[in-house]
PDB file of N, CA, C and O in Angstrom:
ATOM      1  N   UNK A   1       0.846  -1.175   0.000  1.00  0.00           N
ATOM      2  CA  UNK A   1       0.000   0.000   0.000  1.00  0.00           C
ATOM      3  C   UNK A   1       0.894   1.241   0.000  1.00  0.00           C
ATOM      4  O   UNK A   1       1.828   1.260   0.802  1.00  0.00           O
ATOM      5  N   UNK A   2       0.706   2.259  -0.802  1.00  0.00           N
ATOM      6  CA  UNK A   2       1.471   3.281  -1.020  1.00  0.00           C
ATOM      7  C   UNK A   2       1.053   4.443   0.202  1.00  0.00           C
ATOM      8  O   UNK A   2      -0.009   4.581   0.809  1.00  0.00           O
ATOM      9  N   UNK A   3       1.933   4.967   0.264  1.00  0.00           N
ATOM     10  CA  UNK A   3       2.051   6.181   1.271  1.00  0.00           C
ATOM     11  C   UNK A   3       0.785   7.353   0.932  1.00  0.00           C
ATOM     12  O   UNK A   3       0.380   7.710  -0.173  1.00  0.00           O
ATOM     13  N   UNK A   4       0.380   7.753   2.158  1.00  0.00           N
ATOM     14  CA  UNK A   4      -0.673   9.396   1.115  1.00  0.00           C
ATOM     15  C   UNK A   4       0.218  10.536   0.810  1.00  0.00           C
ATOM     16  O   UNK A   4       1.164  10.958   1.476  1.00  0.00           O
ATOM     17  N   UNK A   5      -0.146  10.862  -0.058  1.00  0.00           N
ATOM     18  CA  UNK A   5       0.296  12.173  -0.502  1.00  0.00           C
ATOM     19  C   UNK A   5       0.544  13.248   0.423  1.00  0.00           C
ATOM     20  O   UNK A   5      -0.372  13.253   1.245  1.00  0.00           O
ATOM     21  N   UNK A   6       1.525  14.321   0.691  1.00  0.00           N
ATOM     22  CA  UNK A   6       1.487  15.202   1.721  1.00  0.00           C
ATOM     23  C   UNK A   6       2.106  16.593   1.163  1.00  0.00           C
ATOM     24  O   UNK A   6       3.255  17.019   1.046  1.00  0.00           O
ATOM     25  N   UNK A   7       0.723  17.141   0.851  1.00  0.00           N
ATOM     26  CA  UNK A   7       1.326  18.293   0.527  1.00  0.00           C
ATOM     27  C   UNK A   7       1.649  19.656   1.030  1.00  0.00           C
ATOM     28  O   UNK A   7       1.203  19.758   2.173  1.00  0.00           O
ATOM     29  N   UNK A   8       2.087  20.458   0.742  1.00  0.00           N
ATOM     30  CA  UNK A   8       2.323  21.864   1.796  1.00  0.00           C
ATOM     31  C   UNK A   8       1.119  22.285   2.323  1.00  0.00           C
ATOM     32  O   UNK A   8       0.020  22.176   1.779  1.00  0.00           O
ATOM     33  N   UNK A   9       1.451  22.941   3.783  1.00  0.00           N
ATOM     34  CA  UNK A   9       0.250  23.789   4.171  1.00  0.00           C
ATOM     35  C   UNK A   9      -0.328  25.086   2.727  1.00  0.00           C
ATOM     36  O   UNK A   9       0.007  25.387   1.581  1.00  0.00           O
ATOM     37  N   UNK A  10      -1.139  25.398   3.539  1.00  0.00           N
ATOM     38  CA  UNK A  10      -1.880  26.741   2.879  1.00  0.00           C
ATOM     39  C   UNK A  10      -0.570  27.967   2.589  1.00  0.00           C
ATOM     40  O   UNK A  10      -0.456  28.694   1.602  1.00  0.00           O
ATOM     41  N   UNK A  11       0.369  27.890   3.861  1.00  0.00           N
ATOM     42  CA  UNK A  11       1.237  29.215   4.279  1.00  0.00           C
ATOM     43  C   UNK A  11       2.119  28.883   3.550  1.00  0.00           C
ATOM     44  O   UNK A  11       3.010  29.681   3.841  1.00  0.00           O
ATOM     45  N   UNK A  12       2.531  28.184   2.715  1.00  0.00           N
ATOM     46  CA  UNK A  12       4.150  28.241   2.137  1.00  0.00           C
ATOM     47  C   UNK A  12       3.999  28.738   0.468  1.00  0.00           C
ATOM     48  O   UNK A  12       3.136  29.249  -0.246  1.00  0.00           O
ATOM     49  N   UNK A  13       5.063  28.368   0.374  1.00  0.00           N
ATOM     50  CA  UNK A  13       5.411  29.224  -1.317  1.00  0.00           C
ATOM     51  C   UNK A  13       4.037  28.025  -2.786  1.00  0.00           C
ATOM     52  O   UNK A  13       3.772  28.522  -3.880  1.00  0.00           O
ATOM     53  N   UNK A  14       3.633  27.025  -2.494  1.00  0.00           N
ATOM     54  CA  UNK A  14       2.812  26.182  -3.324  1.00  0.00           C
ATOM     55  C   UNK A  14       2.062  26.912  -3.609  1.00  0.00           C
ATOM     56  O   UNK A  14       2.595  27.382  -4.613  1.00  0.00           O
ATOM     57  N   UNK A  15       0.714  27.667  -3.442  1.00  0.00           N
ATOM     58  CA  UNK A  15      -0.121  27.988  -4.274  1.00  0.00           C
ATOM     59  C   UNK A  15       0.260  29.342  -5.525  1.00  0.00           C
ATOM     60  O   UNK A  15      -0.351  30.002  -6.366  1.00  0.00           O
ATOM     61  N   UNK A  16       1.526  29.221  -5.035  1.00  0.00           N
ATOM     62  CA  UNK A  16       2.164  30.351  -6.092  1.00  0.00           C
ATOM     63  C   UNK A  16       2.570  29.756  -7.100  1.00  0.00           C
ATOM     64  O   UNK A  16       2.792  30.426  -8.108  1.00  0.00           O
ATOM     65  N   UNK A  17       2.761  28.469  -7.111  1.00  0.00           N
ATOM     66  CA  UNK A  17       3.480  27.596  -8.191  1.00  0.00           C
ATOM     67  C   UNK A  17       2.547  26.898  -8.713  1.00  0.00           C
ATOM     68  O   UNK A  17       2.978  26.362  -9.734  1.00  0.00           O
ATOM     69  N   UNK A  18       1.499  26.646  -8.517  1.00  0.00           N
ATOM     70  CA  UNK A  18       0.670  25.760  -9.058  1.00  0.00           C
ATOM     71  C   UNK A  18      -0.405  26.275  -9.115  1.00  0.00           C
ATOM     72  O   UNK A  18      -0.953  26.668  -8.085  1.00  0.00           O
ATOM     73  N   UNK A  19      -0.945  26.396 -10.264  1.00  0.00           N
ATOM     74  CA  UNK A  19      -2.367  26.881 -11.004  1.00  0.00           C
ATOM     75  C   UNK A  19      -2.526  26.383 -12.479  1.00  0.00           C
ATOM     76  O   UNK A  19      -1.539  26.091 -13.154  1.00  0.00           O
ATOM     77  N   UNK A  20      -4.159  26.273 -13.085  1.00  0.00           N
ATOM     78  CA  UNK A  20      -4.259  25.540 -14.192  1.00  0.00           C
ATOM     79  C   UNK A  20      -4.704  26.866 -14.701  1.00  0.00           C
ATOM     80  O   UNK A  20      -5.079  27.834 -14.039  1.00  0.00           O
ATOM     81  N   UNK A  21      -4.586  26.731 -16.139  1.00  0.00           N
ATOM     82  CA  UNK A  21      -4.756  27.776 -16.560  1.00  0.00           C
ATOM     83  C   UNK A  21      -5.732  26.826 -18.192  1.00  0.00           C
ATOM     84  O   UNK A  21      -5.638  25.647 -18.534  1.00  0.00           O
ATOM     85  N   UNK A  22      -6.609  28.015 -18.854  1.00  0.00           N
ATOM     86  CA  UNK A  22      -6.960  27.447 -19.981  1.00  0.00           C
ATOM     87  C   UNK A  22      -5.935  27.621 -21.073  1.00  0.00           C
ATOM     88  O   UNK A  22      -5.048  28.474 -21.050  1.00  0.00           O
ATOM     89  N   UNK A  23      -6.159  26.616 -22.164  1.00  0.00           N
ATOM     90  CA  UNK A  23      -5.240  26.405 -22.687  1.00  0.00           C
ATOM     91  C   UNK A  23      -5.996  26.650 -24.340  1.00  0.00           C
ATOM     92  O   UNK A  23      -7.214  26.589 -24.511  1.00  0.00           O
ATOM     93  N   UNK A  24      -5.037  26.915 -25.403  1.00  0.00           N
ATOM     94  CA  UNK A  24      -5.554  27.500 -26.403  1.00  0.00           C
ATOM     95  C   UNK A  24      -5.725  26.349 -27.624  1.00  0.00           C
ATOM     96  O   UNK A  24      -5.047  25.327 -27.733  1.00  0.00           O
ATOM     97  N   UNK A  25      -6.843  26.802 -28.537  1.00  0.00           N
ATOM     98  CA  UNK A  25      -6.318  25.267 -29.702  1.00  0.00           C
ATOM     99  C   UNK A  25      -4.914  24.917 -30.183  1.00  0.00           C
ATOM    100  O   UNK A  25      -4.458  23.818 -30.498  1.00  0.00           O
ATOM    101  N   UNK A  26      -4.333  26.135 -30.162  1.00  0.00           N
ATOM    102  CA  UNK A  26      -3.159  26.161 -30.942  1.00  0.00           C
ATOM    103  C   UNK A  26      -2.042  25.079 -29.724  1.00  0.00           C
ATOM    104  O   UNK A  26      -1.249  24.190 -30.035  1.00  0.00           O
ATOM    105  N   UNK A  27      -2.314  25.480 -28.672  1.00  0.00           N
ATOM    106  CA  UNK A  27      -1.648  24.099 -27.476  1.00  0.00           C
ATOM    107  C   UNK A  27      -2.137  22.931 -27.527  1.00  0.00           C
ATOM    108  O   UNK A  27      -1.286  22.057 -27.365  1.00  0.00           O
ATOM    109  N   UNK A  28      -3.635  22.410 -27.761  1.00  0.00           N
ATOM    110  CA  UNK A  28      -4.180  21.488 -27.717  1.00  0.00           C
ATOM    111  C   UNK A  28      -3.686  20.797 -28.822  1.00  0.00           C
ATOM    112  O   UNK A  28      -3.302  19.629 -28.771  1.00  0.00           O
ATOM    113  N   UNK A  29      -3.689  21.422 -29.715  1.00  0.00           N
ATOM    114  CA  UNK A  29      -3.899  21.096 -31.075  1.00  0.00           C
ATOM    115  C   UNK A  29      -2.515  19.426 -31.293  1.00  0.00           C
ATOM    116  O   UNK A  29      -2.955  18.328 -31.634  1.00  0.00           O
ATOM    117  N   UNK A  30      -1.011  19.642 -31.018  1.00  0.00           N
ATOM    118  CA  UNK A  30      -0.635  18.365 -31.055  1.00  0.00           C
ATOM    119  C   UNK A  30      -1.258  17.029 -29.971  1.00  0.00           C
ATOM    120  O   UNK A  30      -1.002  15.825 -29.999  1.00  0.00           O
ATOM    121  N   UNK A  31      -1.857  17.558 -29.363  1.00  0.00           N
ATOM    122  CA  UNK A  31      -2.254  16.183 -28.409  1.00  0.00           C
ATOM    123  C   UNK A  31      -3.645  15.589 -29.138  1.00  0.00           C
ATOM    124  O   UNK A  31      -3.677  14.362 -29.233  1.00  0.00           O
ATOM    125  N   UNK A  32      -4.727  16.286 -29.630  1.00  0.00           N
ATOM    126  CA  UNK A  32      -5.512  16.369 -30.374  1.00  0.00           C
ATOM    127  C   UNK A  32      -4.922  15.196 -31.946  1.00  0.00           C
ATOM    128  O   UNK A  32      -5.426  14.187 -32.438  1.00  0.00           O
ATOM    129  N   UNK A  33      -4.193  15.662 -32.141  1.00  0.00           N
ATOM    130  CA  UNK A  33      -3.184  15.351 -33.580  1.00  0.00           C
ATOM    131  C   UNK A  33      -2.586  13.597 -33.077  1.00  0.00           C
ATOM    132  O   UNK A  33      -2.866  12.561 -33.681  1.00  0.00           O
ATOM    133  N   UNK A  34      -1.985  13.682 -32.205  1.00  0.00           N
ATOM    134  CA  UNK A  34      -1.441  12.239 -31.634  1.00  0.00           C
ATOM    135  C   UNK A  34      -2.980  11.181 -31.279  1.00  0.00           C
ATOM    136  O   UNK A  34      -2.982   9.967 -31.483  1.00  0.00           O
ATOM    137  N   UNK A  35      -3.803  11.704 -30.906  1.00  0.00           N
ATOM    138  CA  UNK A  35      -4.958  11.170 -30.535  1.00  0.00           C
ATOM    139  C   UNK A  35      -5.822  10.542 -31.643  1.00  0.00           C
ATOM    140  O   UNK A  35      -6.350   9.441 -31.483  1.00  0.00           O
ATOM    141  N   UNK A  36      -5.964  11.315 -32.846  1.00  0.00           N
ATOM    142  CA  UNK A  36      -6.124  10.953 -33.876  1.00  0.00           C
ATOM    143  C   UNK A  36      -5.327   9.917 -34.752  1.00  0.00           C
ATOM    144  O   UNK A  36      -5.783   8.788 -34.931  1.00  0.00           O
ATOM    145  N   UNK A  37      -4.198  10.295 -35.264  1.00  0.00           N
ATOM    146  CA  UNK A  37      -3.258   9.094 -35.536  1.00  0.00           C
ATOM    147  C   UNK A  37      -2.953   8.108 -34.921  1.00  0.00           C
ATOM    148  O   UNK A  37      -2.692   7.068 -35.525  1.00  0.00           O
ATOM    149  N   UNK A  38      -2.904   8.197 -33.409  1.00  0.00           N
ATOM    150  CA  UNK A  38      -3.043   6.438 -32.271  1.00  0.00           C
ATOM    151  C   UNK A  38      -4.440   5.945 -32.867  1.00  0.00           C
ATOM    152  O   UNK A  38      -4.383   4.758 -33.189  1.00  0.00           O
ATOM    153  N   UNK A  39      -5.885   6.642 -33.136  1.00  0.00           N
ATOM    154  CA  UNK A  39      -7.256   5.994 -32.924  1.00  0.00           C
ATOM    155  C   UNK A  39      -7.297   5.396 -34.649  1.00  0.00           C
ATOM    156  O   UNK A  39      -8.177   4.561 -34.856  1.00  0.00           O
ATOM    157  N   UNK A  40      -6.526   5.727 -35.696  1.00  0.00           N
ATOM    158  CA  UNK A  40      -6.092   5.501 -37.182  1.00  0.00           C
ATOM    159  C   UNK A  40      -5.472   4.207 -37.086  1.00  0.00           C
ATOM    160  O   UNK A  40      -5.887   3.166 -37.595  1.00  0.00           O
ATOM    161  N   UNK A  41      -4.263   4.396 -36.269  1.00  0.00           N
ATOM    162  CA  UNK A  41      -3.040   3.292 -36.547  1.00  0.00           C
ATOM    163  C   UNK A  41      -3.873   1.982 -35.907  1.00  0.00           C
ATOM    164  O   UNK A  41      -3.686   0.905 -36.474  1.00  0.00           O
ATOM    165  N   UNK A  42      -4.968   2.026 -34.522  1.00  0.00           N
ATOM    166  CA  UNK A  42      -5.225   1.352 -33.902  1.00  0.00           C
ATOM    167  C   UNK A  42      -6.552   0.626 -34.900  1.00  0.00           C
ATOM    168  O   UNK A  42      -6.609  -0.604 -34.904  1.00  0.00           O
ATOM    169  N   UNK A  43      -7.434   1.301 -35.600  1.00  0.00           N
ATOM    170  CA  UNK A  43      -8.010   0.976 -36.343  1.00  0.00           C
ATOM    171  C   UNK A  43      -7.902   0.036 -37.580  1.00  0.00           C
ATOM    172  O   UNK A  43      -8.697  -0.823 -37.961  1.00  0.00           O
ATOM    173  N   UNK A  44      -6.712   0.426 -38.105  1.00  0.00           N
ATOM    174  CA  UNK A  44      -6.567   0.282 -39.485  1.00  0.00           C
ATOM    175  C   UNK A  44      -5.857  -1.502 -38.736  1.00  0.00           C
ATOM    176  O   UNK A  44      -6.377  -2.554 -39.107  1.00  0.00           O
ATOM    177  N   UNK A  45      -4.974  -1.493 -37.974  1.00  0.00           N
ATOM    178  CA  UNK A  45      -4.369  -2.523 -37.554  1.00  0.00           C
ATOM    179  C   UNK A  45      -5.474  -3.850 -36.813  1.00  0.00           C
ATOM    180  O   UNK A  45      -5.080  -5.016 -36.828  1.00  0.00           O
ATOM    181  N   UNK A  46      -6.884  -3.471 -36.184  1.00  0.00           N
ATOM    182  CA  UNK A  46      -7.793  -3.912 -35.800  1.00  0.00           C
ATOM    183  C   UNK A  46      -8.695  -4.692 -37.005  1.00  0.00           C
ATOM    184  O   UNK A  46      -9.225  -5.793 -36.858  1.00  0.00           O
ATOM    185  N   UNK A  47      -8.739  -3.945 -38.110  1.00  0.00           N
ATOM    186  CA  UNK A  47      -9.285  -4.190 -39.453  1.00  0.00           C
ATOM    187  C   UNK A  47      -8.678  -5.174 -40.199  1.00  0.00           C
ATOM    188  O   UNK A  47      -9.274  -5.909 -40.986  1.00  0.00           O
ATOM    189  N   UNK A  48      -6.796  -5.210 -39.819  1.00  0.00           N
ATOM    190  CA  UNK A  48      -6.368  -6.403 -40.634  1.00  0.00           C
ATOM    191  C   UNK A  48      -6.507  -7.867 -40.049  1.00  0.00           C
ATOM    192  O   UNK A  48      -6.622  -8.985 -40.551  1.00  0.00           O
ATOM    193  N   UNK A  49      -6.431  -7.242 -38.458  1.00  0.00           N
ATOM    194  CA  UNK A  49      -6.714  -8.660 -37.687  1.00  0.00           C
ATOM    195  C   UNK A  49      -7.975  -9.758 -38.136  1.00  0.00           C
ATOM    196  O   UNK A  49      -8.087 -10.981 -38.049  1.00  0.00           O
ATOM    197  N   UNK A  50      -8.742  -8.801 -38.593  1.00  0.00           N
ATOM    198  CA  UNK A  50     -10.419  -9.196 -38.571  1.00  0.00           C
ATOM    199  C   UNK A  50     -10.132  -9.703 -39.885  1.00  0.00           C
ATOM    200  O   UNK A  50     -10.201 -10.926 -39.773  1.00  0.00           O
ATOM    201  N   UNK A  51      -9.861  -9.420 -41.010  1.00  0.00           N
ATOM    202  CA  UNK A  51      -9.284  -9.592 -42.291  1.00  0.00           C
ATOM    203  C   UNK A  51      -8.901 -10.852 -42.464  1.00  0.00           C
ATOM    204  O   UNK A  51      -9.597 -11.699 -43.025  1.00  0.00           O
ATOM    205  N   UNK A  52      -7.425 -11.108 -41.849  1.00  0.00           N
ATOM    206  CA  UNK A  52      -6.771 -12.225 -42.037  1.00  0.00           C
ATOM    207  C   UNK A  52      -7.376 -13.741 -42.109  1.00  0.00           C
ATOM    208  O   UNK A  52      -7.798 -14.294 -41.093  1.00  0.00           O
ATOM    209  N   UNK A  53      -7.384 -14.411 -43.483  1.00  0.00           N
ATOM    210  CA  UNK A  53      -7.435 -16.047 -43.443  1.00  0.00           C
ATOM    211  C   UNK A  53      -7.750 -16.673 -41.908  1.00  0.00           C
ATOM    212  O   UNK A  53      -7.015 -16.031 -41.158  1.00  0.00           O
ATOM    213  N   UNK A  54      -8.288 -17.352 -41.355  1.00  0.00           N
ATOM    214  CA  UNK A  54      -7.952 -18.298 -39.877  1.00  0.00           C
ATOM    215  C   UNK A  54      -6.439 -19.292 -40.571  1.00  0.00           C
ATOM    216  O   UNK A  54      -6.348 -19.962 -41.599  1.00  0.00           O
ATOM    217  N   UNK A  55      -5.621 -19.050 -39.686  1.00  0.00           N
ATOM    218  CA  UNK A  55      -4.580 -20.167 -40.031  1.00  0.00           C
ATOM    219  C   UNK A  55      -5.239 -22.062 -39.563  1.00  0.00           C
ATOM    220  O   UNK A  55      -4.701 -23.081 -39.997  1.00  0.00           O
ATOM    221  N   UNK A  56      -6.457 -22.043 -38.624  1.00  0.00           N
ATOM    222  CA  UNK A  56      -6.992 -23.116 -38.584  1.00  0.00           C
ATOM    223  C   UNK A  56      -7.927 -23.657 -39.068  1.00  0.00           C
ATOM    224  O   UNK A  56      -8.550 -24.458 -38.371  1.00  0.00           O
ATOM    225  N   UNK A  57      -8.323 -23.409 -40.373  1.00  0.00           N
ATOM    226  CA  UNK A  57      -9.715 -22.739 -41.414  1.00  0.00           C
ATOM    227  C   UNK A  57      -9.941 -24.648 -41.539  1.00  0.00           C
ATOM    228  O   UNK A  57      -9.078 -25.520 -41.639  1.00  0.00           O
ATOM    229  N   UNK A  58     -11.331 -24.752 -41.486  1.00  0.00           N
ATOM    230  CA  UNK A  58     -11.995 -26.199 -41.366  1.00  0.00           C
ATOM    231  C   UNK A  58     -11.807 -26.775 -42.776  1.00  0.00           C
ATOM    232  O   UNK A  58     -11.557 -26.036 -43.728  1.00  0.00           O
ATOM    233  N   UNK A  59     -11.923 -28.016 -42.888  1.00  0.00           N
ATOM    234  CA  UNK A  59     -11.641 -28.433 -44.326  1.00  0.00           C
ATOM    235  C   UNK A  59     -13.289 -28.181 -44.936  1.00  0.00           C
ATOM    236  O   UNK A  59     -14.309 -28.210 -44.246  1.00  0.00           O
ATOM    237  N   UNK A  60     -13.207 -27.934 -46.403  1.00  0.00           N
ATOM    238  CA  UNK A  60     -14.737 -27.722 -47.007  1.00  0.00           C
ATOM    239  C   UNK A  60     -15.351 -29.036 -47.041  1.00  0.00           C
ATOM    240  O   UNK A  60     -14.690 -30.055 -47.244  1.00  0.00           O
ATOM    241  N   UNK A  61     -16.758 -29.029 -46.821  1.00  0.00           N
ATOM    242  CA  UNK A  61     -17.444 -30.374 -47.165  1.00  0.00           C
ATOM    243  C   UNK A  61     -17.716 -30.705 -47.941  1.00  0.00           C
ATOM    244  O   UNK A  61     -17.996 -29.745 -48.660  1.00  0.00           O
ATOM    245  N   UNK A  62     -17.873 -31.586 -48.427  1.00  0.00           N
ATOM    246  CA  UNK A  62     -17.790 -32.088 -49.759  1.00  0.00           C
ATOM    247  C   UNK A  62     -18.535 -31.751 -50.794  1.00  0.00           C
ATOM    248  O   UNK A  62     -18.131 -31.951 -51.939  1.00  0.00           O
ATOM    249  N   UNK A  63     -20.068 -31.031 -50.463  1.00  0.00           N
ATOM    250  CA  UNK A  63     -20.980 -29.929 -50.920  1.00  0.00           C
ATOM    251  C   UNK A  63     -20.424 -29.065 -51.320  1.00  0.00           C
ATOM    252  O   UNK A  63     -21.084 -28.335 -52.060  1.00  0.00           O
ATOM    253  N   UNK A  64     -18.870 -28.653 -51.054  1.00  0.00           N
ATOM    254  CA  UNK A  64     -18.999 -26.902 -51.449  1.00  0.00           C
ATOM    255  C   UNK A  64     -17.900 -26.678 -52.082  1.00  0.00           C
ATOM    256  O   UNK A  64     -17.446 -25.559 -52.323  1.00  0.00           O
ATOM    257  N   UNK A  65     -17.164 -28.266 -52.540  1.00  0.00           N
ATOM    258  CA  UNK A  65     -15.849 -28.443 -53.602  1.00  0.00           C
ATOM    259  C   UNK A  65     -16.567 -28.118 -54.977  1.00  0.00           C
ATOM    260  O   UNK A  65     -17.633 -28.566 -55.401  1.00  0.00           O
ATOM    261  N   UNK A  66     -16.056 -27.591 -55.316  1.00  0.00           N
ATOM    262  CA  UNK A  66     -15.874 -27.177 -56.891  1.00  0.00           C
ATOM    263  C   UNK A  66     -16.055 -29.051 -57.492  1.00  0.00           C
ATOM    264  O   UNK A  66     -15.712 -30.023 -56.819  1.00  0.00           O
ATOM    265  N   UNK A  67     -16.686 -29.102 -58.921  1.00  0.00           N
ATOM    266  CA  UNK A  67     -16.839 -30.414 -59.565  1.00  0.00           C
ATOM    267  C   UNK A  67     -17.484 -31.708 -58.923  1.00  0.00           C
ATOM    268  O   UNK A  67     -17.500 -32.861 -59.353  1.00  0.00           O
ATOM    269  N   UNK A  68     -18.004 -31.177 -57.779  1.00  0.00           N
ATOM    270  CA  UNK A  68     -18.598 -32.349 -57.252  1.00  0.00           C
ATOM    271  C   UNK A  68     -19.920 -31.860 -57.074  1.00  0.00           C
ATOM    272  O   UNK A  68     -20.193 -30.729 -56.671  1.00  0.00           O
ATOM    273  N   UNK A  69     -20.940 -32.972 -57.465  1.00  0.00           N
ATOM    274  CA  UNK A  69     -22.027 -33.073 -57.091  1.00  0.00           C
ATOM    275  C   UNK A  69     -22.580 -34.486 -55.987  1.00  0.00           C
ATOM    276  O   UNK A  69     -22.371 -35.699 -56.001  1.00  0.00           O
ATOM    277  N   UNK A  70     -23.201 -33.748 -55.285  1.00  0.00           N
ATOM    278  CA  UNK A  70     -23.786 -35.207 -54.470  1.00  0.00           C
ATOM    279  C   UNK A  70     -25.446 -35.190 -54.667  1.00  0.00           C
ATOM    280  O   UNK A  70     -26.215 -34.306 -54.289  1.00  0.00           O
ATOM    281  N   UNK A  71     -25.656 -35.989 -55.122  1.00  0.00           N
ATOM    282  CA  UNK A  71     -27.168 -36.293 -55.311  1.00  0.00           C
ATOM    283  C   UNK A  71     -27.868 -37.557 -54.273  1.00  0.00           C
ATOM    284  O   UNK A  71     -27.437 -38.691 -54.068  1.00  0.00           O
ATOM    285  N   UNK A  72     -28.968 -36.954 -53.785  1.00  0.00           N
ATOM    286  CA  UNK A  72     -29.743 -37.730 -52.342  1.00  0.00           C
ATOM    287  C   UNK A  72     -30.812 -38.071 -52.572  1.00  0.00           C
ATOM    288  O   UNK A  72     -31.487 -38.620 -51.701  1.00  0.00           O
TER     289      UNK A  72
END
């Protein structure tokens, strides 16, 4: 179990150093950009999975060979 956090009182130099501030598109804008190309790369790579042959693919039955007929 990890330790709690302990941060400065109210009285010391911290609330001078730390504040959030809004941030502009033009800042957003590469994280925005990486977010997009990870949700692309992750896609496009998800799509080939689904794609691919089964390497354990069932043998066809004998119904669905080419030149054969079975008559019943």
């Amino acid at each position: 179990m990890s330790r709690p956090r302990r941060y400065p009182s109210d009285d010391s130099a911290w609330p001078r150093y730390v504040y959030r501030r809004d941030l502009t598109l033009r800042e957003v804008a590469p994280a925005i950009g990486v977010g997009v190309g990870v949700g692309a790369v992750a896609f496009y790579l998800a799509r080939l999975l689904l794609q691919r042959t089964p390497l354990t693919a069932a043998p066809p039955r004998a119904a669905q060979l080419p030149g054969r007929r079975i008559e019943g």
